[in-house]
mmCIF file of the N, C-alpha and C atoms, coordinates in Angstrom:
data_MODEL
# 
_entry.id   MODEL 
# 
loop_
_atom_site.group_PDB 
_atom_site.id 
_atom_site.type_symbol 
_atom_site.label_atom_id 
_atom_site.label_alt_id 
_atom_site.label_comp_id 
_atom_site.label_asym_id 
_atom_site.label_entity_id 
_atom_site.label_seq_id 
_atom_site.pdbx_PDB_ins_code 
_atom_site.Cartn_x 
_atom_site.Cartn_y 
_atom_site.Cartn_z 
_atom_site.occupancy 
_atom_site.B_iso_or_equiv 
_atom_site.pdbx_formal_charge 
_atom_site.auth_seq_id 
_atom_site.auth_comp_id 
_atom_site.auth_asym_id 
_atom_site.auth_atom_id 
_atom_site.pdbx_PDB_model_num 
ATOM 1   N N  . UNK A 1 1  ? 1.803   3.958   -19.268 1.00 0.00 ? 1  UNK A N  1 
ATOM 2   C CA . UNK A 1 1  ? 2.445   3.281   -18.165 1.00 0.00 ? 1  UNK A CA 1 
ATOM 3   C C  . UNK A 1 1  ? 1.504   3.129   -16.973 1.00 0.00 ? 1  UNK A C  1 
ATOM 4   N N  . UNK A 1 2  ? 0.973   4.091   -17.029 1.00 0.00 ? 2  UNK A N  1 
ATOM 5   C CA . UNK A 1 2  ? -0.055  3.947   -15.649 1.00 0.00 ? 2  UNK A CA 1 
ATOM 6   C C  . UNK A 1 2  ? -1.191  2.932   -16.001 1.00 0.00 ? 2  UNK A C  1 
ATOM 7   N N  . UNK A 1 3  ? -1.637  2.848   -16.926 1.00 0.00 ? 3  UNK A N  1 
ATOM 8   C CA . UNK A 1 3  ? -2.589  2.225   -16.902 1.00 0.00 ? 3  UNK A CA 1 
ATOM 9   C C  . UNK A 1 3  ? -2.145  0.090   -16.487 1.00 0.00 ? 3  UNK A C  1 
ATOM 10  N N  . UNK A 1 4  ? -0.708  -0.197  -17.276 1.00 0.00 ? 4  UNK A N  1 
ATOM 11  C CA . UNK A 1 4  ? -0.271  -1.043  -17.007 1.00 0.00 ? 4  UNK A CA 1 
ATOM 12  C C  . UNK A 1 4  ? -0.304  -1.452  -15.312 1.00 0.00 ? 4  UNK A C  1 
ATOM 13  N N  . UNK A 1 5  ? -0.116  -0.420  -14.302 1.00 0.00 ? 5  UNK A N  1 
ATOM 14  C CA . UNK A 1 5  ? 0.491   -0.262  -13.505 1.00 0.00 ? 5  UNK A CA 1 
ATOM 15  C C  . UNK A 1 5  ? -0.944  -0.614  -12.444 1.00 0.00 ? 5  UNK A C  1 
ATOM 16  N N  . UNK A 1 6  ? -2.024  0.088   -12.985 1.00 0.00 ? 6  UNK A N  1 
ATOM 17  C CA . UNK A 1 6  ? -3.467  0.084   -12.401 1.00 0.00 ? 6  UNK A CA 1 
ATOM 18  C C  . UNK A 1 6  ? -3.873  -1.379  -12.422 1.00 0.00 ? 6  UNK A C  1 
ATOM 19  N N  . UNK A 1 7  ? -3.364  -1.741  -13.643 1.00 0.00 ? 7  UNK A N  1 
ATOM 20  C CA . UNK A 1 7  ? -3.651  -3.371  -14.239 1.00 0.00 ? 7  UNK A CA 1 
ATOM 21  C C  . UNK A 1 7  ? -3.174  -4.188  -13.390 1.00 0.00 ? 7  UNK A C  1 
ATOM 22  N N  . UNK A 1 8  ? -2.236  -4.365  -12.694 1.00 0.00 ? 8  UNK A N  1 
ATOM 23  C CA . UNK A 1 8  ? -1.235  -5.037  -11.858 1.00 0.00 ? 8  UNK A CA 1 
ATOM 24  C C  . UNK A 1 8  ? -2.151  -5.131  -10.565 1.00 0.00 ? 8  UNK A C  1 
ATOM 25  N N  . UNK A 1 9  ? -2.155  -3.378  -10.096 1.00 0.00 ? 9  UNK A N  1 
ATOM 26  C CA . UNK A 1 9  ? -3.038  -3.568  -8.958  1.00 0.00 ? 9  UNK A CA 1 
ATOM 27  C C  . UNK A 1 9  ? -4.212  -4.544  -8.889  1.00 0.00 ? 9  UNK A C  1 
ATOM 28  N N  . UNK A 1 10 ? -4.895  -4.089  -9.906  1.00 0.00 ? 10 UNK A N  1 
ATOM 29  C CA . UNK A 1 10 ? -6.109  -5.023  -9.480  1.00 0.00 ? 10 UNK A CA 1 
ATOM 30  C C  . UNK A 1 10 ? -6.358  -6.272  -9.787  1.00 0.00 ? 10 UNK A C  1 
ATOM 31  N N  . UNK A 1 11 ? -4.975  -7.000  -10.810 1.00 0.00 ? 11 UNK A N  1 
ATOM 32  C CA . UNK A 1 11 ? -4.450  -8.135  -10.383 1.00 0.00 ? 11 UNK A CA 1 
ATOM 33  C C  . UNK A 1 11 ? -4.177  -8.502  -9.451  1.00 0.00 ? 11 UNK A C  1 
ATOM 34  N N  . UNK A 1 12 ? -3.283  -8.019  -8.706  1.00 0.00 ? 12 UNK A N  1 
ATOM 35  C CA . UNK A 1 12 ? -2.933  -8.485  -7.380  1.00 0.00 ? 12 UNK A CA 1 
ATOM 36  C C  . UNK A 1 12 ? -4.174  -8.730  -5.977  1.00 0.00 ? 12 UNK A C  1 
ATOM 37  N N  . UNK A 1 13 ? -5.053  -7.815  -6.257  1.00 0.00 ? 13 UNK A N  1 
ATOM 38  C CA . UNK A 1 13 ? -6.282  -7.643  -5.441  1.00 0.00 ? 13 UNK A CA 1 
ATOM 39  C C  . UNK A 1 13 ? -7.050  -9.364  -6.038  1.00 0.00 ? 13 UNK A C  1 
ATOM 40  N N  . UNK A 1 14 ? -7.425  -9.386  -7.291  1.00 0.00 ? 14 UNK A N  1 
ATOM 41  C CA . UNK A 1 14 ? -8.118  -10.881 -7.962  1.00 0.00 ? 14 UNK A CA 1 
ATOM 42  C C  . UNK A 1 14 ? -7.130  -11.947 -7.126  1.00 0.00 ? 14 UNK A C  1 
ATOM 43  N N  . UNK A 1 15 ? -6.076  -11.847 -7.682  1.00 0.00 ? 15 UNK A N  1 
ATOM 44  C CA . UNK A 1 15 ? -5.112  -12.811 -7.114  1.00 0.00 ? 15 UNK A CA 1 
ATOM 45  C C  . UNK A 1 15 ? -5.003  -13.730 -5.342  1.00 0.00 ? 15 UNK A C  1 
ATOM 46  N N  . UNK A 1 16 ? -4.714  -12.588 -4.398  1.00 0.00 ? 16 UNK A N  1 
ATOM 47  C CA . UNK A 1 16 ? -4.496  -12.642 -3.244  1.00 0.00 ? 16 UNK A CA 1 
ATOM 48  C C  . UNK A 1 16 ? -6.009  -12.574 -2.649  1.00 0.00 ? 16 UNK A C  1 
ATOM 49  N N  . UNK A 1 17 ? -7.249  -11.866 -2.581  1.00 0.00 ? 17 UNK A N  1 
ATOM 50  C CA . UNK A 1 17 ? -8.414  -11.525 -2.133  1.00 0.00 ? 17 UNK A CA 1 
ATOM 51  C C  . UNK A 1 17 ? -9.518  -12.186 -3.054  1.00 0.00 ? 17 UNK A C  1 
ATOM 52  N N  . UNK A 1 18 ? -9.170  -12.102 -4.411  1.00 0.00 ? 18 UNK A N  1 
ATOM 53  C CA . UNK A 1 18 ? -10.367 -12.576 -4.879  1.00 0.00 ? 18 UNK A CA 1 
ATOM 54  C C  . UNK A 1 18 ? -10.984 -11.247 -5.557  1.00 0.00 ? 18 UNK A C  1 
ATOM 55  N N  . UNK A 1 19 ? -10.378 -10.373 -5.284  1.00 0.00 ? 19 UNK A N  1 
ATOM 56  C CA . UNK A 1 19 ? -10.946 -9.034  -5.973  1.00 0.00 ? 19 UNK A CA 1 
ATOM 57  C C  . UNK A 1 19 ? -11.050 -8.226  -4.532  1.00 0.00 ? 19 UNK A C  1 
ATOM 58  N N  . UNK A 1 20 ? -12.008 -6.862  -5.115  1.00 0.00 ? 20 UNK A N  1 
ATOM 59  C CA . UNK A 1 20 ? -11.773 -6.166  -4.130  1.00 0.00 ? 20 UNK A CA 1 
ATOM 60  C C  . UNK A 1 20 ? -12.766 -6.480  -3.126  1.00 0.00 ? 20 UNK A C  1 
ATOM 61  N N  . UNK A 1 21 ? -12.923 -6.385  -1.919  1.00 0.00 ? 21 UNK A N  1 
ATOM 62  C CA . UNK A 1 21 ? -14.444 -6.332  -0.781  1.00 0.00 ? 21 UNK A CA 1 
ATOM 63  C C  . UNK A 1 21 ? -15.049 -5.922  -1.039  1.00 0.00 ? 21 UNK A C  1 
ATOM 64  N N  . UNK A 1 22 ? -16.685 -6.198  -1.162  1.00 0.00 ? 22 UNK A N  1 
ATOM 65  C CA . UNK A 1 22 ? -17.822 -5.948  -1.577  1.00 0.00 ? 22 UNK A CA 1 
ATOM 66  C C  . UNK A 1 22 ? -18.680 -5.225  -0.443  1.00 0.00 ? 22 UNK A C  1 
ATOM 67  N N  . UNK A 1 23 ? -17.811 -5.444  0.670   1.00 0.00 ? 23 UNK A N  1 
ATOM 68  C CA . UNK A 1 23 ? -18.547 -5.269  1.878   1.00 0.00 ? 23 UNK A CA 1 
ATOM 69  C C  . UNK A 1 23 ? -17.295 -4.038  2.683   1.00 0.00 ? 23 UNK A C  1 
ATOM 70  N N  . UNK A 1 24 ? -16.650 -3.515  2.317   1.00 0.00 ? 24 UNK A N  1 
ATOM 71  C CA . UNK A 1 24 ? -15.851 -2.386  2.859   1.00 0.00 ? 24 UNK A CA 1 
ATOM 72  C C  . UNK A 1 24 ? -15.525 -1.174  1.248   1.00 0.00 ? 24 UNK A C  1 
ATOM 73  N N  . UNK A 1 25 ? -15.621 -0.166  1.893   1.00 0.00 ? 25 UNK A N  1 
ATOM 74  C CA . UNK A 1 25 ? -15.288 0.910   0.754   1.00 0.00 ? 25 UNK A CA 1 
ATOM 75  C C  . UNK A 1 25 ? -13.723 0.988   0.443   1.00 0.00 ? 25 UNK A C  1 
ATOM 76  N N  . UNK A 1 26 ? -13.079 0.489   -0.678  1.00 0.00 ? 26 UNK A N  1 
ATOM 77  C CA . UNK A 1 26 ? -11.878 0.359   -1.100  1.00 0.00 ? 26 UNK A CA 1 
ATOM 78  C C  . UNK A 1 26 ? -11.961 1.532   -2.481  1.00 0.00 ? 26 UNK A C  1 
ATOM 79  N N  . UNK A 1 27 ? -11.021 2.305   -2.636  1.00 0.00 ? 27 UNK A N  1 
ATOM 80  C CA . UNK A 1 27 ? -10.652 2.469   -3.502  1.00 0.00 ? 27 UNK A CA 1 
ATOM 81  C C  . UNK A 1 27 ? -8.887  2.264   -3.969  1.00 0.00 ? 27 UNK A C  1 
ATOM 82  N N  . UNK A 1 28 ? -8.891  1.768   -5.077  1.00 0.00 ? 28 UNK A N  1 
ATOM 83  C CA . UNK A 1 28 ? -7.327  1.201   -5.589  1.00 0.00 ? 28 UNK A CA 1 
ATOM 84  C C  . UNK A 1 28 ? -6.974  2.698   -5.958  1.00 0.00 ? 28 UNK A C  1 
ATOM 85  N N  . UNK A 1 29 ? -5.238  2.877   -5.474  1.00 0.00 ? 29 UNK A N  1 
ATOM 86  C CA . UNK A 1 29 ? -4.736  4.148   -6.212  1.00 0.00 ? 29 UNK A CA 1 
ATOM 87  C C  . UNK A 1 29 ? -3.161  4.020   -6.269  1.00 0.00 ? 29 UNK A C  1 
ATOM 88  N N  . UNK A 1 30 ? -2.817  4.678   -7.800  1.00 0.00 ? 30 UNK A N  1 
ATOM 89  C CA . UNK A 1 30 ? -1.527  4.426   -7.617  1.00 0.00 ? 30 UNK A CA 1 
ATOM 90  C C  . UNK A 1 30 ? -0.897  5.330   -7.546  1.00 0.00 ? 30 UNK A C  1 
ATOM 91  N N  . UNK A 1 31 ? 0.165   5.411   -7.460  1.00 0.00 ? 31 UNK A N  1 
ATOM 92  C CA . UNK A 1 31 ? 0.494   6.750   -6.996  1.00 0.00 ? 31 UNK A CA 1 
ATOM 93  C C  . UNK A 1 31 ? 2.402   6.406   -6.965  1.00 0.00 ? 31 UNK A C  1 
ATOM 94  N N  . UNK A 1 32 ? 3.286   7.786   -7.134  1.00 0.00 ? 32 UNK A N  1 
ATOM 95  C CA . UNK A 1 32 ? 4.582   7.621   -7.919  1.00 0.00 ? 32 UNK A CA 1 
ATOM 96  C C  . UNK A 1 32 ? 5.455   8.109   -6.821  1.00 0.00 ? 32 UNK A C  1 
ATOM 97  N N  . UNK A 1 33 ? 6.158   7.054   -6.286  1.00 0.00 ? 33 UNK A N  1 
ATOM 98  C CA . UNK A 1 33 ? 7.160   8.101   -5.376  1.00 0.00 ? 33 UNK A CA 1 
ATOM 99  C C  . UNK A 1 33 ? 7.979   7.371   -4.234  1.00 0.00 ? 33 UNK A C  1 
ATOM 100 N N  . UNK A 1 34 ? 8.678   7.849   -3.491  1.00 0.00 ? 34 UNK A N  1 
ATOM 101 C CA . UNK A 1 34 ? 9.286   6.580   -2.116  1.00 0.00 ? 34 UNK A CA 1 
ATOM 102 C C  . UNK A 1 34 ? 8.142   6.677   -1.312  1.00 0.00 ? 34 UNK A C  1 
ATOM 103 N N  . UNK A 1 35 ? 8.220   5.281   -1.054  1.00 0.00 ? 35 UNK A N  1 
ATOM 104 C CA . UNK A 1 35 ? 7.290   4.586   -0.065  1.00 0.00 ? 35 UNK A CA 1 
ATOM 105 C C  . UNK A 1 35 ? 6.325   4.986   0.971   1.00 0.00 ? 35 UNK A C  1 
ATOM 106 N N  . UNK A 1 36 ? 7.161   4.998   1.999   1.00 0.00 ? 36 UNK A N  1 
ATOM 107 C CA . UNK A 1 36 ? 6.683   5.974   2.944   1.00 0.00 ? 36 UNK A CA 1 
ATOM 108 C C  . UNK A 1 36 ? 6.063   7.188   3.186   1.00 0.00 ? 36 UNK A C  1 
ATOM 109 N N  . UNK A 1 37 ? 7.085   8.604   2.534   1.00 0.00 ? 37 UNK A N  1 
ATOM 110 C CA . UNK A 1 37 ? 6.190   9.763   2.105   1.00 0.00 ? 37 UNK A CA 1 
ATOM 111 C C  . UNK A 1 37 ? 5.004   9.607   1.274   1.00 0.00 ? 37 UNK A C  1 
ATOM 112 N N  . UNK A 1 38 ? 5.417   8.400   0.431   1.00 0.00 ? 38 UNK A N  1 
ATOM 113 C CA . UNK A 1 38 ? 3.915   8.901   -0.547  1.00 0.00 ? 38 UNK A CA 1 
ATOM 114 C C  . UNK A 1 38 ? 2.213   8.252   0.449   1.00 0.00 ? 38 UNK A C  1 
ATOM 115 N N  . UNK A 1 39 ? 2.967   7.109   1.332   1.00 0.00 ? 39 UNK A N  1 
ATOM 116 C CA . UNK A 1 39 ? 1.596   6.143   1.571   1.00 0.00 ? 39 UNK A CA 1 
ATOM 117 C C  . UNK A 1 39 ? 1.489   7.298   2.451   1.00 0.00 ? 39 UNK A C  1 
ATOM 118 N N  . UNK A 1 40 ? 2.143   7.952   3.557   1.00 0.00 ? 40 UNK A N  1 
ATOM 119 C CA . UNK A 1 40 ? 1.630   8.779   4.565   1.00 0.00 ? 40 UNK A CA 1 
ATOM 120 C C  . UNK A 1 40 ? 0.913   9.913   3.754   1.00 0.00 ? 40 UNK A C  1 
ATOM 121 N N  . UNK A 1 41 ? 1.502   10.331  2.572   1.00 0.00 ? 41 UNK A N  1 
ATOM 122 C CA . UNK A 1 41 ? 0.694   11.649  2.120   1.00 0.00 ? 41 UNK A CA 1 
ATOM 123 C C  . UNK A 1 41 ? -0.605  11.224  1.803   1.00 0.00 ? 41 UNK A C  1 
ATOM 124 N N  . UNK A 1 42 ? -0.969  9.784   1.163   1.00 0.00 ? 42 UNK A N  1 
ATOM 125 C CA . UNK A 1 42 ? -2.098  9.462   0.863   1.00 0.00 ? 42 UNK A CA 1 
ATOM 126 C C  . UNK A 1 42 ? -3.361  8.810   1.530   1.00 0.00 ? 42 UNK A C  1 
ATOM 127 N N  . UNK A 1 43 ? -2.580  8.413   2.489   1.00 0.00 ? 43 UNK A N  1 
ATOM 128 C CA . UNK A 1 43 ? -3.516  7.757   3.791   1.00 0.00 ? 43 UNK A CA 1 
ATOM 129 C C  . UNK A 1 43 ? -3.604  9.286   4.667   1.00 0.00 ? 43 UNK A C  1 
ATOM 130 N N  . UNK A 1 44 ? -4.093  10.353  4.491   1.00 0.00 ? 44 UNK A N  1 
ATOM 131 C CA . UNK A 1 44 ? -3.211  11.759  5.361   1.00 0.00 ? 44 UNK A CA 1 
ATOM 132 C C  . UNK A 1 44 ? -4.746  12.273  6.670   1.00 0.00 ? 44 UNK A C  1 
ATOM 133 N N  . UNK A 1 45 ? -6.134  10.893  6.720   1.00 0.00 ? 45 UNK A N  1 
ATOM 134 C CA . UNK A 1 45 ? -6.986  11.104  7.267   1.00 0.00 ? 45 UNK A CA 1 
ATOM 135 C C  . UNK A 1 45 ? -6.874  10.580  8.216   1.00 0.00 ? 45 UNK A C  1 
ATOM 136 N N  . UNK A 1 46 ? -7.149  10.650  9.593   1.00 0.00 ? 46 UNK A N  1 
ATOM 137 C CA . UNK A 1 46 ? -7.412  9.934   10.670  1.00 0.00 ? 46 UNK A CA 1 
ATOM 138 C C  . UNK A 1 46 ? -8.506  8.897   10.477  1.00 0.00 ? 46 UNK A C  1 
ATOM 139 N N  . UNK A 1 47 ? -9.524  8.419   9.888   1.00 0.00 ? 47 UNK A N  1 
ATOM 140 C CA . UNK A 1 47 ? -10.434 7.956   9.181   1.00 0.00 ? 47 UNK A CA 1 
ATOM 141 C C  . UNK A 1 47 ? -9.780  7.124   8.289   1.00 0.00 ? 47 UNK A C  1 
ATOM 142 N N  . UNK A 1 48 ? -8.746  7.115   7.314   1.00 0.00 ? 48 UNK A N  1 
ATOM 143 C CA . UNK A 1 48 ? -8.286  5.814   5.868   1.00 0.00 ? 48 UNK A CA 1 
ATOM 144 C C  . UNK A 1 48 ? -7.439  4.969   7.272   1.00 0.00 ? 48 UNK A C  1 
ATOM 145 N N  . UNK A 1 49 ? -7.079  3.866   6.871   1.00 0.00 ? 49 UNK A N  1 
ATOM 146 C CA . UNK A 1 49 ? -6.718  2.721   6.609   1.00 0.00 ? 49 UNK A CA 1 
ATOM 147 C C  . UNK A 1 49 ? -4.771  2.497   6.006   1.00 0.00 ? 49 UNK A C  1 
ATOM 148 N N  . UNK A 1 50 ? -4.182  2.354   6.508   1.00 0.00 ? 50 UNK A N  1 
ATOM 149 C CA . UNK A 1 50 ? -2.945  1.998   5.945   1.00 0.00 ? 50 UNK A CA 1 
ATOM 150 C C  . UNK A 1 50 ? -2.605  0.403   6.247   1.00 0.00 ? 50 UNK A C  1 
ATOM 151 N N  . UNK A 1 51 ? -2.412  -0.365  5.444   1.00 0.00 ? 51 UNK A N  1 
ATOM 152 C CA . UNK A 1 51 ? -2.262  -1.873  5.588   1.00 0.00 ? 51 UNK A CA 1 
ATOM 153 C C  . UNK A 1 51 ? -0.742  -1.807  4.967   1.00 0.00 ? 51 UNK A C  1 
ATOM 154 N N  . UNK A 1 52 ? -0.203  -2.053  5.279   1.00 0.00 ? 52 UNK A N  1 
ATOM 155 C CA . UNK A 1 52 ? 1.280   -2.598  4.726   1.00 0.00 ? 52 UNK A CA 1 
ATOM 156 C C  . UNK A 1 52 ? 1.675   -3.848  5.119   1.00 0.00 ? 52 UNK A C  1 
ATOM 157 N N  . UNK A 1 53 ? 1.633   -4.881  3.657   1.00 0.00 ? 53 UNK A N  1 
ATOM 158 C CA . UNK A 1 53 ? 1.897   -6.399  3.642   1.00 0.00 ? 53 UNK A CA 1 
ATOM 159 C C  . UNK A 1 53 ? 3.121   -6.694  3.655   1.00 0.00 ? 53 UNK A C  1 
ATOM 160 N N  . UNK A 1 54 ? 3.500   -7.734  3.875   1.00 0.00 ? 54 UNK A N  1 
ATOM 161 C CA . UNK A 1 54 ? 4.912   -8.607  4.450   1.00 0.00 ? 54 UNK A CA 1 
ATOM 162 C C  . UNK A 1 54 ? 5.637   -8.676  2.785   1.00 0.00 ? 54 UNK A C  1 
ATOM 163 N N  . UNK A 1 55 ? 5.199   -9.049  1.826   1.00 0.00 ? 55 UNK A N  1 
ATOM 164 C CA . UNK A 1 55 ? 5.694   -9.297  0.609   1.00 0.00 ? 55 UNK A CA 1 
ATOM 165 C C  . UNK A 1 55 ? 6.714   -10.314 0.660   1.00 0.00 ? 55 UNK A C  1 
ATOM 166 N N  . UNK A 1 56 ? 7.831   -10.378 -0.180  1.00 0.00 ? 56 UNK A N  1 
ATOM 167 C CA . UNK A 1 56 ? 8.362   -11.516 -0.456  1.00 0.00 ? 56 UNK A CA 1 
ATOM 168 C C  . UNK A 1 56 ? 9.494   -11.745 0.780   1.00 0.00 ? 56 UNK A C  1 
ATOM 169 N N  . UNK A 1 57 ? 10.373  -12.314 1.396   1.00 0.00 ? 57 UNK A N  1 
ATOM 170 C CA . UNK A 1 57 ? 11.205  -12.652 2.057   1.00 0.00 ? 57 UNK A CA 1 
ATOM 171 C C  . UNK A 1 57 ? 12.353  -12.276 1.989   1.00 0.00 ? 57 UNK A C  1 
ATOM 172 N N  . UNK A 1 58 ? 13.503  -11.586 2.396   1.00 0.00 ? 58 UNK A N  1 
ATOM 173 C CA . UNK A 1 58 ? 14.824  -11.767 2.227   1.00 0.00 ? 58 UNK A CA 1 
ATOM 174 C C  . UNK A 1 58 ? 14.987  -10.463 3.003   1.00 0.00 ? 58 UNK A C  1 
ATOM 175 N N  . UNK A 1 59 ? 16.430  -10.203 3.238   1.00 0.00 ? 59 UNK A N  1 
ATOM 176 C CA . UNK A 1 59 ? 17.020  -9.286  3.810   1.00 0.00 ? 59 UNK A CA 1 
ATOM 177 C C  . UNK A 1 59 ? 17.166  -7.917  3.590   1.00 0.00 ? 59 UNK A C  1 
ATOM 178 N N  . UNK A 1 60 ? 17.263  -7.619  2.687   1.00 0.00 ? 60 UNK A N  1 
ATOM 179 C CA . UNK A 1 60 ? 17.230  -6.519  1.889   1.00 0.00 ? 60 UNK A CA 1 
ATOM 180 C C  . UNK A 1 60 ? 15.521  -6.063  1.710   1.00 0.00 ? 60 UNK A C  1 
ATOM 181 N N  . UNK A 1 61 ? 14.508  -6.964  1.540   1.00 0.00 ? 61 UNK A N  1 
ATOM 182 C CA . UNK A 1 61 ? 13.502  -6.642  1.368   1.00 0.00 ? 61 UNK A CA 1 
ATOM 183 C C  . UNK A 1 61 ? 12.879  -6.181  2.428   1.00 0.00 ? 61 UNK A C  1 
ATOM 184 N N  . UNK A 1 62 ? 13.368  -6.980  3.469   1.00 0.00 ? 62 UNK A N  1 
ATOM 185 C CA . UNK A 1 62 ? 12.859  -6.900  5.064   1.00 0.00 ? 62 UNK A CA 1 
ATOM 186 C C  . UNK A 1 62 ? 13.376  -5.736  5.605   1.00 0.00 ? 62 UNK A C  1 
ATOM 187 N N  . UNK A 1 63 ? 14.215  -4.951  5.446   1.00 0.00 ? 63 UNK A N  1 
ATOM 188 C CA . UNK A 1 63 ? 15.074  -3.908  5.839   1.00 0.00 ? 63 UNK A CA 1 
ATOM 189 C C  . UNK A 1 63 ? 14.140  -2.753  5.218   1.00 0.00 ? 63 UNK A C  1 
ATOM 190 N N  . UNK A 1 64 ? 13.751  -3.147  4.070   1.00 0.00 ? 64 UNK A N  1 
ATOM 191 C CA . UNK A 1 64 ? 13.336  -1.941  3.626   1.00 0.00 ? 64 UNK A CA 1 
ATOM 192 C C  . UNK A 1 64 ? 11.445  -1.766  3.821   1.00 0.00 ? 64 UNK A C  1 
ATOM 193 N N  . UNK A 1 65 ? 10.648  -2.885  4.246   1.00 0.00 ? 65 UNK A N  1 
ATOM 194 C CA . UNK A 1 65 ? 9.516   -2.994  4.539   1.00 0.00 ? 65 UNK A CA 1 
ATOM 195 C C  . UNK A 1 65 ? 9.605   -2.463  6.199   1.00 0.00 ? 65 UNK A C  1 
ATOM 196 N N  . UNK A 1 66 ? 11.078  -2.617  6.867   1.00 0.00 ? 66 UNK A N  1 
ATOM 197 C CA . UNK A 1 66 ? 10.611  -2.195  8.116   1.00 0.00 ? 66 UNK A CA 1 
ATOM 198 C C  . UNK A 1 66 ? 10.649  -1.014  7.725   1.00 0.00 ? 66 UNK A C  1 
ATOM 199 N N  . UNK A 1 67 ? 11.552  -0.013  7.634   1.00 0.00 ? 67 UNK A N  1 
ATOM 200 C CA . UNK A 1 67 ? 11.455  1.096   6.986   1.00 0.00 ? 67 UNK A CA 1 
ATOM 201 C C  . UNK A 1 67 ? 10.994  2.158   7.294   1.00 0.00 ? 67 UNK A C  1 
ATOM 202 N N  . UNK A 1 68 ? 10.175  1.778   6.026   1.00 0.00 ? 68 UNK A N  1 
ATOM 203 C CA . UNK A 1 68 ? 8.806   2.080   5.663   1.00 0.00 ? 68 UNK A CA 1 
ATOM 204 C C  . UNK A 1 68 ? 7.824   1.732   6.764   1.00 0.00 ? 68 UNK A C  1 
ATOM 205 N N  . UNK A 1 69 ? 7.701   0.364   7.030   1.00 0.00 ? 69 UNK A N  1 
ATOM 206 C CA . UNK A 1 69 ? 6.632   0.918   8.105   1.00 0.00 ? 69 UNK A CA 1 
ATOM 207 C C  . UNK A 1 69 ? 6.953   2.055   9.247   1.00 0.00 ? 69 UNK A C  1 
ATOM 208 N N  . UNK A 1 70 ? 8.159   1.505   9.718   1.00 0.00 ? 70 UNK A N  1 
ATOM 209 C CA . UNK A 1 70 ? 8.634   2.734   10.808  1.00 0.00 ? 70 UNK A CA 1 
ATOM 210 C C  . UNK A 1 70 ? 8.407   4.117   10.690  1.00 0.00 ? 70 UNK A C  1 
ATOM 211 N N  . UNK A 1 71 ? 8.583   4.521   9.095   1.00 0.00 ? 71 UNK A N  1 
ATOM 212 C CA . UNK A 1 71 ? 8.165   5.776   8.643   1.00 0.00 ? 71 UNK A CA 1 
ATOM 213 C C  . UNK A 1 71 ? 6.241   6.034   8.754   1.00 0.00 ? 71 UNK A C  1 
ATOM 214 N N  . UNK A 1 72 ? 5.910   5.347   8.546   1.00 0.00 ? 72 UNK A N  1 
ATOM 215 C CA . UNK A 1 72 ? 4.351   5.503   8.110   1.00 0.00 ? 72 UNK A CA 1 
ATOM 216 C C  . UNK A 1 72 ? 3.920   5.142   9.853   1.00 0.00 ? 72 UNK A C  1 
ATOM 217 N N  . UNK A 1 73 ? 5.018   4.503   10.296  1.00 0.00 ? 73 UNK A N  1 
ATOM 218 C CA . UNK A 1 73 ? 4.080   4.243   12.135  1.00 0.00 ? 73 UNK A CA 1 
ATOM 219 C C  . UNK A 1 73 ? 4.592   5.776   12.465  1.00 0.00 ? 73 UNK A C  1 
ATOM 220 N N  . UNK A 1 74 ? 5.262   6.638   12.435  1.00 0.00 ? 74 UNK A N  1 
ATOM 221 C CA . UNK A 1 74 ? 5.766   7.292   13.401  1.00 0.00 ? 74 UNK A CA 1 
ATOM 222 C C  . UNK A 1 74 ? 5.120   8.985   12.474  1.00 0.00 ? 74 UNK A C  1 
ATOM 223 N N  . UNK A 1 75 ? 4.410   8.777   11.270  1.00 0.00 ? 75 UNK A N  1 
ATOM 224 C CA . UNK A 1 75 ? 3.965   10.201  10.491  1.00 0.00 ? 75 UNK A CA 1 
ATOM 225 C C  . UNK A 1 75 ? 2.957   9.939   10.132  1.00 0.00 ? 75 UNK A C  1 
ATOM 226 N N  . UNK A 1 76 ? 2.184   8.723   10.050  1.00 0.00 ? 76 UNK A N  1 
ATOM 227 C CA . UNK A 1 76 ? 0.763   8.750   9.035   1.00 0.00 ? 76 UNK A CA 1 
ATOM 228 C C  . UNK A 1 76 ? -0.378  9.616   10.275  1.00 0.00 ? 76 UNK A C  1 
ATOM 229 N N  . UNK A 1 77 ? -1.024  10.115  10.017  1.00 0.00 ? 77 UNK A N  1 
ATOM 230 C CA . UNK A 1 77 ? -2.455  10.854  10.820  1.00 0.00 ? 77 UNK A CA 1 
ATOM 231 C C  . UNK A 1 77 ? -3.480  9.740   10.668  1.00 0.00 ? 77 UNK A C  1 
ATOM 232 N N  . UNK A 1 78 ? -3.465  8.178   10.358  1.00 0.00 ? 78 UNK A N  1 
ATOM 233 C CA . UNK A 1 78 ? -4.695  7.381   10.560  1.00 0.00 ? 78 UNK A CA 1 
ATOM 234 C C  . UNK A 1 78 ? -3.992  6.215   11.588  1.00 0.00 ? 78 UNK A C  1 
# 
């Protein structure tokens, strides 16, 4: 399953970017869990990077992207 899952990612990276930046240190990771706790546990440096994208449109989706960001603005350490 994971590996499917890795596959996606770096689809989505080809897809939207073109692949990953050649010119910034990225590493792809996936990782299992609700949203928020997991991106804050994994972004947990003052130093990483947390980007959280808009994704698809609707109400329910939007409710839950604010969320999450609200969670990750108000606990991440970067």
């Amino acid at each position: 399953m994971r590996e499917f899952v890795e596959a996606d990612l770096r689809r989505a990276f080809e897809e939207s970017l073109g692949g990953l930046p050649s010119d910034v240190r990225a590493e792809p990771y996936v990782i299992r869990g609700a949203a928020g706790p997991a991106l804050v546990q994994t972004a947990n440096r003052r130093s990483d990077l947390l980007v959280i994208g808009a994704g698809g449109r609707g109400r329910v989706r939007h409710a839950l992207r604010a969320e999450t960001a609200r969670y990750c603005l108000a606990d991440a350490a970067c």
